[in-house]
C-alpha positions in Angstrom: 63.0 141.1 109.0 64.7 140.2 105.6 67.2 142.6 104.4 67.7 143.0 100.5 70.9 144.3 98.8 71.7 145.0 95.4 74.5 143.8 93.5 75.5 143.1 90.2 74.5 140.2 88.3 77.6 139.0 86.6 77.2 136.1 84.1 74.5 134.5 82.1 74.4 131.3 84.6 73.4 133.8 87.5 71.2 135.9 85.2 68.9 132.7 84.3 68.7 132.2 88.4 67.6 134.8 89.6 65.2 135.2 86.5 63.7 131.5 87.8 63.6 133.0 91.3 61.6 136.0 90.6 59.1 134.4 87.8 58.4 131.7 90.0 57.3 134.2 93.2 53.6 134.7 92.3 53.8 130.5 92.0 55.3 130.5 95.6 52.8 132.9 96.7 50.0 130.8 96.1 49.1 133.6 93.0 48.6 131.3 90.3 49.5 128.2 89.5 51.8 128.6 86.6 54.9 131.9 86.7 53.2 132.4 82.7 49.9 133.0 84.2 50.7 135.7 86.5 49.6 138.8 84.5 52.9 141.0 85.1 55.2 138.6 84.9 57.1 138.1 81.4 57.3 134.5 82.4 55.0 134.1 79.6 56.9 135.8 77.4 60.1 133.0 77.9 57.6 130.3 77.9 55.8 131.2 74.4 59.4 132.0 72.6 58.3 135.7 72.2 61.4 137.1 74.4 63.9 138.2 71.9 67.4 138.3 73.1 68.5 140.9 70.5 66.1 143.4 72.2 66.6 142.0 75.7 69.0 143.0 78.2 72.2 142.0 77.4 74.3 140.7 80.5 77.2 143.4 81.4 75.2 146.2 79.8 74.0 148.2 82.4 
């Protein structure tokens, strides 16, 4: 059995990975073919430019 921990995600580099990782689950899953198509993903979102940064997390916020 997997076990998941939490921990903080400290820099923009890491931030970006783990975004890929969890966008590209429902691809991995054999969900859809594309992360964009997956309807609760916000792949889509980063794919169409629609994500703005300003109103995003910010890295170190939380």
């Amino acid at each position: 059995m997997r076990s998941f921990r939490a921990f903080e995600v400290q820099g923009e580099t890491v931030f970006w990975e783990k975004a890929r990782y969890i966008h590209n689950n429902s691809v991995e899953a054999g969900l859809v073919e594309r992360a964009a198509d997956y309807r609760w993903s916000s792949a889509r979102l980063y794919d169409e430019g629609l994500w703005d940064p300003v109103a995003g997390l910010t890295v170190g916020e939380y």
